[in-house]
Structure formats: C-alpha cells, structure tokens
Backbone as CSV, one residue per row, in Angstrom:
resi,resn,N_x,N_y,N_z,CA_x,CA_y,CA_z,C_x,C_y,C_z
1,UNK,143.837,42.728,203.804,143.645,41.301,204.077,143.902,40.502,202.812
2,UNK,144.517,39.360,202.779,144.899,38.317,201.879,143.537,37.947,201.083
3,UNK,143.429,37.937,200.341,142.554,37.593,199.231,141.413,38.265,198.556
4,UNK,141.604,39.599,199.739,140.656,40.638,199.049,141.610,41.265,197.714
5,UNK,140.369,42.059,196.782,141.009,42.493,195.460,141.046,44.126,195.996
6,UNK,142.329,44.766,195.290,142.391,46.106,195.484,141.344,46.549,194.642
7,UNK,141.013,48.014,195.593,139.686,48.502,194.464,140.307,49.252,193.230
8,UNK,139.330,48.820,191.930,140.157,49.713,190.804,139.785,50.968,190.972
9,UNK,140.991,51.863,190.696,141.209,53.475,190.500,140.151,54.474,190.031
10,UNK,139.343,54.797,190.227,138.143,55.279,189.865,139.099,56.693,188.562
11,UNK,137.967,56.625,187.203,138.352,57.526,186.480,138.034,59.049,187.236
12,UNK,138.961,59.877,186.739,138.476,61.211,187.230,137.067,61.718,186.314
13,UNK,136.205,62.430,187.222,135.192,63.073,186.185,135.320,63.965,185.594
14,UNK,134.791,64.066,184.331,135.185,65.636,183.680,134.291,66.296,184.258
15,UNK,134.728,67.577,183.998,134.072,69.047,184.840,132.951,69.360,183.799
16,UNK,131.902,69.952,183.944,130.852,69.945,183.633,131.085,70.860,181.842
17,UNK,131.751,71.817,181.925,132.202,72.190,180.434,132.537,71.321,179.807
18,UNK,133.817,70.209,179.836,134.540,69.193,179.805,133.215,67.813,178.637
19,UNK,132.372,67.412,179.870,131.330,66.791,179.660,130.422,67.610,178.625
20,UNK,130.072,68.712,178.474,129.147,69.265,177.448,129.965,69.307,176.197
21,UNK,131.292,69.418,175.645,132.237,69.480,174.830,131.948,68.449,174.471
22,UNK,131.884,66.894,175.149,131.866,65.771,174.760,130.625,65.077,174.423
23,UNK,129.613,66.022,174.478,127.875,65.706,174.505,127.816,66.150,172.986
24,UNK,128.224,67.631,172.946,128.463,68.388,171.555,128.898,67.217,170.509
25,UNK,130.113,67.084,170.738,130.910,65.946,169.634,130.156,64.634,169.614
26,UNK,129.322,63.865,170.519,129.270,62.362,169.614,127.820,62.195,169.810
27,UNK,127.042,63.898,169.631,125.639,63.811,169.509,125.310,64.878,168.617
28,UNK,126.030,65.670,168.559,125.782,66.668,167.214,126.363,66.912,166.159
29,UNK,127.972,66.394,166.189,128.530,66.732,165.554,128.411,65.262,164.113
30,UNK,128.611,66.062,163.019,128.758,65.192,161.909,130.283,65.530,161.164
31,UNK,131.639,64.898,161.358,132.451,64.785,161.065,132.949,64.580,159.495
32,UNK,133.318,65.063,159.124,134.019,64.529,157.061,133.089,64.084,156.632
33,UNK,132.060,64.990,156.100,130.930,64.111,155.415,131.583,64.343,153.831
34,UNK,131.247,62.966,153.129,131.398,62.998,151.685,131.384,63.836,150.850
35,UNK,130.540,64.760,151.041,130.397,65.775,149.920,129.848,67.177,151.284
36,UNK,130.292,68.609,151.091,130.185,69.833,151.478,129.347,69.788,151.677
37,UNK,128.664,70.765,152.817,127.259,71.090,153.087,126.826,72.373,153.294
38,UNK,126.165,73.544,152.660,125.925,74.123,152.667,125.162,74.599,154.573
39,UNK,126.069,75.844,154.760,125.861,76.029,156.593,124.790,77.162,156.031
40,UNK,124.101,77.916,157.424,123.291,78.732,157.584,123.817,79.687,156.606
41,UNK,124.799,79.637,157.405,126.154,81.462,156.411,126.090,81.479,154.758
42,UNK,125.902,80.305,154.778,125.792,80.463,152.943,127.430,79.586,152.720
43,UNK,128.391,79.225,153.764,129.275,78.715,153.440,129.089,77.194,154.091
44,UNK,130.372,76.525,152.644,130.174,75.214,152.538,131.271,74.089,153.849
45,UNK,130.775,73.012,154.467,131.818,72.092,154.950,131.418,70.949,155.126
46,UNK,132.629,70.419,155.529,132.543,68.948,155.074,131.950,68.391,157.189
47,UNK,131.994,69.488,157.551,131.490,69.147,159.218,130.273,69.882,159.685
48,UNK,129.596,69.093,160.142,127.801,69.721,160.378,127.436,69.564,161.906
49,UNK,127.035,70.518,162.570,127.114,70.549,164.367,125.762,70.919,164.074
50,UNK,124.454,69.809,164.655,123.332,70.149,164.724,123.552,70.166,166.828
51,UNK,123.013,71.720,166.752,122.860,71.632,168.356,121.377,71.449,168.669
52,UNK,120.387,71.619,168.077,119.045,70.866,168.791,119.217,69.367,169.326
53,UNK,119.914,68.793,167.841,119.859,67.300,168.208,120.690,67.141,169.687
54,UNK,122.068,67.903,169.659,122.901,67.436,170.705,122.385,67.659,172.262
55,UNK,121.061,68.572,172.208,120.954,68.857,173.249,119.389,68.189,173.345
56,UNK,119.097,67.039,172.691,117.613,67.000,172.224,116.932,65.874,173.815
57,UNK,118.197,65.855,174.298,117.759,65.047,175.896,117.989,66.075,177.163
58,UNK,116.800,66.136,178.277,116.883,67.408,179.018,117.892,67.312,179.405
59,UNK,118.157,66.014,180.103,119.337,66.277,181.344,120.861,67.008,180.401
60,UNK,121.047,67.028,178.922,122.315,67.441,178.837,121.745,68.986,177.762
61,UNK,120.285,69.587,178.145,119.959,70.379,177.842,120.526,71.664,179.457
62,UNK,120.046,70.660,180.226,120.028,71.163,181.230,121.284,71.285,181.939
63,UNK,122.157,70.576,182.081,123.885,70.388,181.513,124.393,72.159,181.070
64,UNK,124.010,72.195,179.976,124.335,73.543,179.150,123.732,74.575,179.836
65,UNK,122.913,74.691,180.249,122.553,75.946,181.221,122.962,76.008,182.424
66,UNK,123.587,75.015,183.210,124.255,74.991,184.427,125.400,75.552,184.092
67,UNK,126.213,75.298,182.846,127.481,75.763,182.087,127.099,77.089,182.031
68,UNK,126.096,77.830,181.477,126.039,79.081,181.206,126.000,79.927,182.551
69,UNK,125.268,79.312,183.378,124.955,80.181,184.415,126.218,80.236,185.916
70,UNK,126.933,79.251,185.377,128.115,79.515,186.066,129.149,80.553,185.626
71,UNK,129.096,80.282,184.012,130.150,80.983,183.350,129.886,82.675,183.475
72,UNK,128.401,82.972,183.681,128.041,84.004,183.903,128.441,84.498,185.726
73,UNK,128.278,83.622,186.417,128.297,83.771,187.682,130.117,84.139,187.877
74,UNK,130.751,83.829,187.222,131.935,83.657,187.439,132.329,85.512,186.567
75,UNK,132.113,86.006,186.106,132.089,86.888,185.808,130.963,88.387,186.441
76,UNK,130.127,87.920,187.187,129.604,88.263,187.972,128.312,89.396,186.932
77,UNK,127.735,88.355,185.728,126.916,88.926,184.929,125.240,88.572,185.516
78,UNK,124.405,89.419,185.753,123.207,89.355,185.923,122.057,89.537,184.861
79,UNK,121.202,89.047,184.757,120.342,89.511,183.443,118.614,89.403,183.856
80,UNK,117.952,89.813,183.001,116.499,90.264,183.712,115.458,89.341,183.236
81,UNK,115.890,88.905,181.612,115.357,88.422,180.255,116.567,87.655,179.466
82,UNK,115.874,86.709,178.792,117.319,85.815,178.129,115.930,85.169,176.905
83,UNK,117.117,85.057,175.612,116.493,84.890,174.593,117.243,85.460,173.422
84,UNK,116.610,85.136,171.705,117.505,85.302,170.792,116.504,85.086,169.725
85,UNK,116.975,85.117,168.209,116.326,84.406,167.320,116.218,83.173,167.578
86,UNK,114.550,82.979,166.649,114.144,81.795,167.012,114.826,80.955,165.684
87,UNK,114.967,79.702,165.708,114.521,78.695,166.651,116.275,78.272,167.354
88,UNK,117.395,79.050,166.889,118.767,78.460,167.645,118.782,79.142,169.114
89,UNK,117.498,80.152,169.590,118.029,80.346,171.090,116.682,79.974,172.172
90,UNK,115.901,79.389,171.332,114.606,78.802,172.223,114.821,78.121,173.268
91,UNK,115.322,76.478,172.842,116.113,76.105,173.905,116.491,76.650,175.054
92,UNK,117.671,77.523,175.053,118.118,78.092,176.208,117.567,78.974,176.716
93,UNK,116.547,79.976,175.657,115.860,81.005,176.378,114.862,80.334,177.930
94,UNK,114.508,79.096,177.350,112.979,79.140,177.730,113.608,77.430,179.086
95,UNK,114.973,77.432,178.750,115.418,76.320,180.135,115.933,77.246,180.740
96,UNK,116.761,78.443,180.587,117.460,79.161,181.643,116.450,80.097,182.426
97,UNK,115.330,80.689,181.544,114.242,81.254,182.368,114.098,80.304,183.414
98,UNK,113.708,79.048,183.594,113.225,78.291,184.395,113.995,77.982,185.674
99,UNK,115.197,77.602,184.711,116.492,77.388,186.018,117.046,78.931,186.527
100,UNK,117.002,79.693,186.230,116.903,81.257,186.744,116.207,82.020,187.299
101,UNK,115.052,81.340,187.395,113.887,82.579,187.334,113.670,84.021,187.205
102,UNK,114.336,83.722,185.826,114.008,84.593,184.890,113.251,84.644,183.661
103,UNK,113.144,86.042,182.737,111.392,85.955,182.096,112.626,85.428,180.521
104,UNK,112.008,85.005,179.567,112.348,84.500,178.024,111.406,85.349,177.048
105,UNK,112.228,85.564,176.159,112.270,86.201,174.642,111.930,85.118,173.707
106,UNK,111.469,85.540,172.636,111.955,85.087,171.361,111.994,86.536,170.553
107,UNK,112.901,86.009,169.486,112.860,87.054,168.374,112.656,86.711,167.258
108,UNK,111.135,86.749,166.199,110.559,86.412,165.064,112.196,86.921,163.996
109,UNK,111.949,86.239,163.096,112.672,85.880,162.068,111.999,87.167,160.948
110,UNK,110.860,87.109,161.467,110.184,88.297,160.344,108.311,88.509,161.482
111,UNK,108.320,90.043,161.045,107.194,89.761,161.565,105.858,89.348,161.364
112,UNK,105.055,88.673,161.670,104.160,88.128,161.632,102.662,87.947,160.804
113,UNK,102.770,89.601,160.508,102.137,90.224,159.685,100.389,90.549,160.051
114,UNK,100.056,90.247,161.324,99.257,89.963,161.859,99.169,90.212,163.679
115,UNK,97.884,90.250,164.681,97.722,90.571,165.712,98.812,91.982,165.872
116,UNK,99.844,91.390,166.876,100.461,92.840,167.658,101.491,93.211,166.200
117,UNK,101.952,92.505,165.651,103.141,92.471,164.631,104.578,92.943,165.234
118,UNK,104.718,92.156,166.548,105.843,91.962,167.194,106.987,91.367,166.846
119,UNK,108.457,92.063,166.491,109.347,90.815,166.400,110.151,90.471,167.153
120,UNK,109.795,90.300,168.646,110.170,90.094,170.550,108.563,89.371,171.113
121,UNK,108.746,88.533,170.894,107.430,87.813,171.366,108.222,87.766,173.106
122,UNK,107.131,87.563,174.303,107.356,86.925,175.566,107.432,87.572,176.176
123,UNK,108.295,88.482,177.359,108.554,89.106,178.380,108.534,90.302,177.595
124,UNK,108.174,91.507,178.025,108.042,92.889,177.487,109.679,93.431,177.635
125,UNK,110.679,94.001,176.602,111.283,94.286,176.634,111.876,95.901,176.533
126,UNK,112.566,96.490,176.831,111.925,97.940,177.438,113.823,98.425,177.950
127,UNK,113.815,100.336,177.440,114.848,100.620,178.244,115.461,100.201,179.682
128,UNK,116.266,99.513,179.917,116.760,99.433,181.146,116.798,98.059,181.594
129,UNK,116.043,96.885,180.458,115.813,96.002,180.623,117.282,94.993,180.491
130,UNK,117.894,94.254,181.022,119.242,93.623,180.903,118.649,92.397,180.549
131,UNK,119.382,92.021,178.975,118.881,91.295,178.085,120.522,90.059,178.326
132,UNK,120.021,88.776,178.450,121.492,87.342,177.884,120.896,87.156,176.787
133,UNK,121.685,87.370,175.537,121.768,87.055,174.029,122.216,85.784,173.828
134,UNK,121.215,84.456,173.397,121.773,83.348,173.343,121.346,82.840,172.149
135,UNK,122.590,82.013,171.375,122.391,81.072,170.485,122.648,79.805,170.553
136,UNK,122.341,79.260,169.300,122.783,77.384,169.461,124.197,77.100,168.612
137,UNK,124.296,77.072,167.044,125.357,76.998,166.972,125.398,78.232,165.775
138,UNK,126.917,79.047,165.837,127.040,80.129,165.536,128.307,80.136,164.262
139,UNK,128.599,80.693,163.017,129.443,80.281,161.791,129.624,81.488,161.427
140,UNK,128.828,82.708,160.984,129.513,84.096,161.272,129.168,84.970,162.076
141,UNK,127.892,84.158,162.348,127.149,85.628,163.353,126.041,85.989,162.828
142,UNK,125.311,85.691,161.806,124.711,86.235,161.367,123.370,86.487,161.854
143,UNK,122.881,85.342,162.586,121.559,85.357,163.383,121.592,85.710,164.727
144,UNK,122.656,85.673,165.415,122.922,86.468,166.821,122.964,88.015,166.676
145,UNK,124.130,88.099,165.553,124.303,89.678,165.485,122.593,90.402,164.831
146,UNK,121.784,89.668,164.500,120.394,90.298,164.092,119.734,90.062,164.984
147,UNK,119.962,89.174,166.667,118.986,89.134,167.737,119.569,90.600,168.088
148,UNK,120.584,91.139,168.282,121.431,91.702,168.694,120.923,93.105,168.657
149,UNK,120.760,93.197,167.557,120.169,94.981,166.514,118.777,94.710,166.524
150,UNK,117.599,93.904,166.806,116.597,94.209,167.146,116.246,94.065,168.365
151,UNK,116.916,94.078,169.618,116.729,94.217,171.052,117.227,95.042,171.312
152,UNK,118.546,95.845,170.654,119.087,96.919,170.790,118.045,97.993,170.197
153,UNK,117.251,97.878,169.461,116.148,99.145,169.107,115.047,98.945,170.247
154,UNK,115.021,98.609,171.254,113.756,98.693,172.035,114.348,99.743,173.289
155,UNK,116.079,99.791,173.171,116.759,100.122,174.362,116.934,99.506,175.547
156,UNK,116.812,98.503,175.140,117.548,97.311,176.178,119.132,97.275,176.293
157,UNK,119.565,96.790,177.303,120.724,96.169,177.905,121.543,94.909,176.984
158,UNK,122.541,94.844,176.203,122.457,93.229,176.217,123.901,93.357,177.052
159,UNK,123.568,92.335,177.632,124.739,92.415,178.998,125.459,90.987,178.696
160,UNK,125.426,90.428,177.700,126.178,89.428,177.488,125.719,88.244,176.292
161,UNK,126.495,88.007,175.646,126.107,86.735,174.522,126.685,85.856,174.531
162,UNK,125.874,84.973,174.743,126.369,83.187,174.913,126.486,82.124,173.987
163,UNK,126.650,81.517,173.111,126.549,80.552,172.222,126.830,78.950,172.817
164,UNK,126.279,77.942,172.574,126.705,76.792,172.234,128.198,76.331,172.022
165,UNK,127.911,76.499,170.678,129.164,76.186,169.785,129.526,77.707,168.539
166,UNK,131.013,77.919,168.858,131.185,78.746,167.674,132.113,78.207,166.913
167,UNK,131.865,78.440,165.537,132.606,77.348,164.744,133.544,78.297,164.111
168,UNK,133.342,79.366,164.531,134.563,80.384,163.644,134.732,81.931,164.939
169,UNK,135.727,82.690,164.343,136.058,83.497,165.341,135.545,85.334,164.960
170,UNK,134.686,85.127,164.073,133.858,86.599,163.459,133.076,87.008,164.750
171,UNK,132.066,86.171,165.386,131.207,86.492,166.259,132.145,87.421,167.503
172,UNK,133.101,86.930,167.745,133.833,87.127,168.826,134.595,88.412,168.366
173,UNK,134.869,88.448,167.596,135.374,90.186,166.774,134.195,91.059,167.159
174,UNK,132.808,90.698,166.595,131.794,91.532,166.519,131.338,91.950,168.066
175,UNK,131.495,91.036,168.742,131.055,91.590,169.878,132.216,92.127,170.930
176,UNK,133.256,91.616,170.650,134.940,92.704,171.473,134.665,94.199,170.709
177,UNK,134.436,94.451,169.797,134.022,95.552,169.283,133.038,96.504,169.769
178,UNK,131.727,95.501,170.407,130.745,96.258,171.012,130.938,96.284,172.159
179,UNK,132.219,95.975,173.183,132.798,95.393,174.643,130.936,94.632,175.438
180,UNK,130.648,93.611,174.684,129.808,93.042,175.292,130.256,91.868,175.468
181,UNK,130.454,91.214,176.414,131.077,89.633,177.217,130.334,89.100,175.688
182,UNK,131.177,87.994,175.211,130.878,86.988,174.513,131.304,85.361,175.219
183,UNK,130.636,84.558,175.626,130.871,83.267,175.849,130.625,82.026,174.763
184,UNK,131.590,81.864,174.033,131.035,80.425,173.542,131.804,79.131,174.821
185,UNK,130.419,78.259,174.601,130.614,77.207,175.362,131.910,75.986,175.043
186,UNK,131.458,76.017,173.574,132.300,74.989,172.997,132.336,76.059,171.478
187,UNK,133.891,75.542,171.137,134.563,76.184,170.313,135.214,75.361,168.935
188,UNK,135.410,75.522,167.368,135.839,74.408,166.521,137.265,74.161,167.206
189,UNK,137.650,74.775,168.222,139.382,74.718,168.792,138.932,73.280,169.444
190,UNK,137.989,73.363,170.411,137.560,71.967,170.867,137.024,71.071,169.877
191,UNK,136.230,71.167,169.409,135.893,70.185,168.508,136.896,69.297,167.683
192,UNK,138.227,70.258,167.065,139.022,69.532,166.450,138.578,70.067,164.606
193,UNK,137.853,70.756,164.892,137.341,70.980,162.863,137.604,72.420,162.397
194,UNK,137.482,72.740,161.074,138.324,73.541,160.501,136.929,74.729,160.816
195,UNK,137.847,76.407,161.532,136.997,77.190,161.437,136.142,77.759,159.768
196,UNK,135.251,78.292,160.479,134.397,78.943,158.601,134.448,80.673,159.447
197,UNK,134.309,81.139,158.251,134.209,82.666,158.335,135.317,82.910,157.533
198,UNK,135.416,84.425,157.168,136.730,85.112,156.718,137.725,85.844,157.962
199,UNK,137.131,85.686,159.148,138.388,85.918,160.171,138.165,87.593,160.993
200,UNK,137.188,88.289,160.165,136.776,89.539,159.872,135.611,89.833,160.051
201,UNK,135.063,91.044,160.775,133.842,91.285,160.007,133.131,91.821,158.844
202,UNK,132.152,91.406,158.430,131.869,91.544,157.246,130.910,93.069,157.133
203,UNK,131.515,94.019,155.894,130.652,94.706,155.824,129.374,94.528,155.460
C-alpha cells in the first residue's frame, strides 16, 4: 500500500559461538597496552584476556556453557563431574554442574594443610569416574595440564578439555598427544592477537 514504509532488513544473528567470541573481545579483552604484561606463564604481552571479567554477567556466563555443552553434544562426549584448578575453572565447573546436572570439582592449587588435606575438593572422584577438564583463559597450559595430572592420579576418566580462550597452540599439542578431545571456545586466531608459547611442549 502507498505510503506505508518497507520494513528494514533485519540483521542476521550471530550463532551463539559467534556471540561469545564477541563477549570475549569487548569485555575481556585488553588490546596494545603501553607497556608488556607479565601473563600467568611467566611470559610477557602487550594483550591481556581477563575471562572472569568477560564472563562476570550470568546471562553471558551462561552463554559459554550452552557453547560447551553443545560442542560436547556434537561430538557425542558425556561426563559424570566437571571442574579444574581453582580459580580459572570455578566458573564453569559449578554453572555447567547446574545446567547439566552434573556433580563439580575444584582442584586446590596446594593443599590445604589442614582437615581432609584434599587437593579435589566437591564430588568424590574415583576410578571410572568421567571427568570435563575446564579452564578460563589458557597461554601454555600450565594450570590445565596440572588439573590434568592430579585427577589423573585418583584414576579418573578425563574425557575431554575445554577452555575459554586459548591464546597459544601448546595446550592443543599436549592434549593431541594424550588423544583427549581438546575444545577451545575462542582462540588468539579469533581474537586477532599475537599467539604466546614456544609452539612446543615444554620439557
């Protein structure tokens, strides 16, 4: 009809990976900062990916575990228990338990020195038990691959490791090596920033 306006073209939506890539970048990421910054790894850059902050609102906490649990579904991975060192796999341990109903881990940094002197706090972990290995953001591996070797001494399962963000491509060596599924969510290929690591694993 004459004088009505055509409707404008609606944007397409990004797909839910798509959208978490873009949650990552203009909520966690810190781009060319002035001077180097010393990362977890002990190595320096001029780009800083805090994933607590990026994920520090539920709904795009909750975002990232819909991502995981598809990416798992799509591969047709099941798990019993999910969890990691604390504090980069809390987060996801303790939202995907919920949205899964499934039980959550943590893994002490050191133990406690005190009561049980556990370093697997939460769900009892045990031969036969099928463990998701998750982190937040990952530069050589160093705190995944140590959730990794102390869930592996109880004789657990790890049936798959998930990350956030990996900012370099060591993690992904280390675990094609152990043929355990590795998923990073978001990658420095997406981000646009220069990988860290030596490319290798490290003895």
């Amino acid at each position: 009809m004459q004088g009505e306006q055509a409707a404008e073209p609606k944007e397409p939506s990004l797909d839910p990976r798509d959208r978490l890539i873009q949650i990552v970048e203009t909520q966690g990421l810190l781009r060319d900062l002035p001077e180097p910054i010393q990362l977890a790894s002990g190595e320096f850059s001029r780009d800083f990916i805090d994933g607590k902050r990026a994920l520090a609102d539920g709904v795009d906490l909750k975002l990232a575990c819909q991502v995981i649990t598809e990416e798992l579904a799509e591969r047709s991975i099941d798990f019993d228990v999910v969890g990691g060192l604390t504090m980069g796999a809390d987060q996801f341990s303790h939202a995907l338990a919920v949205l899964a109903g499934r039980r959550w881990i943590v893994v002490r940094k050191q133990t406690k020195g005190r009561g049980t002197n556990k370093r697997i706090e939460g769900a009892d972990v045990r031969e036969g038990t099928r463990v998701l290995l998750v982190d937040d953001v990952v530069t050589t591996g160093g705190s995944i691959r140590e959730a990794y070797e102390v869930i592996r001494e109880t004789g657990a399962e790890i049936v798959a490791a998930v990350t956030l963000v990996d900012r370099g491509d060591v993690a992904s060596q280390f675990f094609s090596q152990l043929q355990v599924p590795y998923i990073p969510l978001v990658t420095y290929r997406d981000l646009g920033i220069q990988p860290v690591g030596r490319g290798r694993i490290s003895a």
